[in-house]
N, C-alpha and C positions, 0 to 999 in steps of 0.2 A: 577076392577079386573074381568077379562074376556072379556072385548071388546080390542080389536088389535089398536096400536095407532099408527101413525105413524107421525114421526118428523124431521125437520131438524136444524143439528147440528149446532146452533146458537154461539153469546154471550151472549142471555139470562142465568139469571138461568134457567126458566124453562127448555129451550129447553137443556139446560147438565144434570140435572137432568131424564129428558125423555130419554136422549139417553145412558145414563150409568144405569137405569134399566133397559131401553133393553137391554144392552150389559149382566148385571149380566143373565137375563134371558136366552141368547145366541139368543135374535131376535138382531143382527146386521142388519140385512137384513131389519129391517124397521127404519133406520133413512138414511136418506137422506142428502149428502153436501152442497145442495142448491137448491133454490123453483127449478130447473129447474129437476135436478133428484125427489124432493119431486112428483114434479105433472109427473114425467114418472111412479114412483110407485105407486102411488095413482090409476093411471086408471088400471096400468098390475093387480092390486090385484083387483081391483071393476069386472074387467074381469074372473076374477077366485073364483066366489062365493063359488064354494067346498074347494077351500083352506083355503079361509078366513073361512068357518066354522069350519075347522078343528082345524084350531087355538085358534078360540072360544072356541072349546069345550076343549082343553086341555090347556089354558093357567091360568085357575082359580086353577088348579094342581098344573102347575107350579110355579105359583109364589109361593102357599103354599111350597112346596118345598124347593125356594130359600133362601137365605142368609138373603135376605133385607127381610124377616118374622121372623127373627132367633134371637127375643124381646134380650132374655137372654145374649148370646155369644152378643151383640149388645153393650149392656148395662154393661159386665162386660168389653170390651175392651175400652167405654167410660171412663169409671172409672178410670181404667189404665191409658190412657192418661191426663185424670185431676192430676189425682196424680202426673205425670211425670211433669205436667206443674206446679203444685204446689211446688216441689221439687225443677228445675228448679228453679224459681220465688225466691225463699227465699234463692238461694245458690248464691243472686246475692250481 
């Protein structure tokens, strides 16, 4: 939390998971469709070291901010959907 990551949109998990907390945080702008855009972005940001720190400096904000910190609201709409799938399950 604070360092800038930047990914492309794979079949991995990992790589959908990286690119859908970028997206929650609204950095679309750093995932990339494929190594070839990956490595066009990688050098334009390595070239812009005042951007990249700017991002630095305010992304450990944001993510606090964001949704995907937001434990409670997380955890009671989990719940929710076990139930639904519990409910579900036994009206079969």
């Amino acid at each position: 939390m604070g360092v800038p990551v930047l990914t492309v949109l794979g079949d991995s998990h990992i790589s959908r998971v990286t690119a859908s907390q970028l997206s929650v945080l609204g950095l679309n702008e750093l995932v990339a469709g494929n190594s070839s855009e990956y490595i066009a972005k990688a050098i334009a940001y390595a070239s812009e070291p005042d951007g990249m720190s700017g991002l630095r400096r305010d992304l450990r904000q944001r993510m606090q901010a964001s949704r995907l910190m937001d434990a409670t609201k997380f955890t009671k709409e989990l719940e929710t959907l076990l139930l639904q799938s519990w409910v579900q399950y036994e009206s079969i």
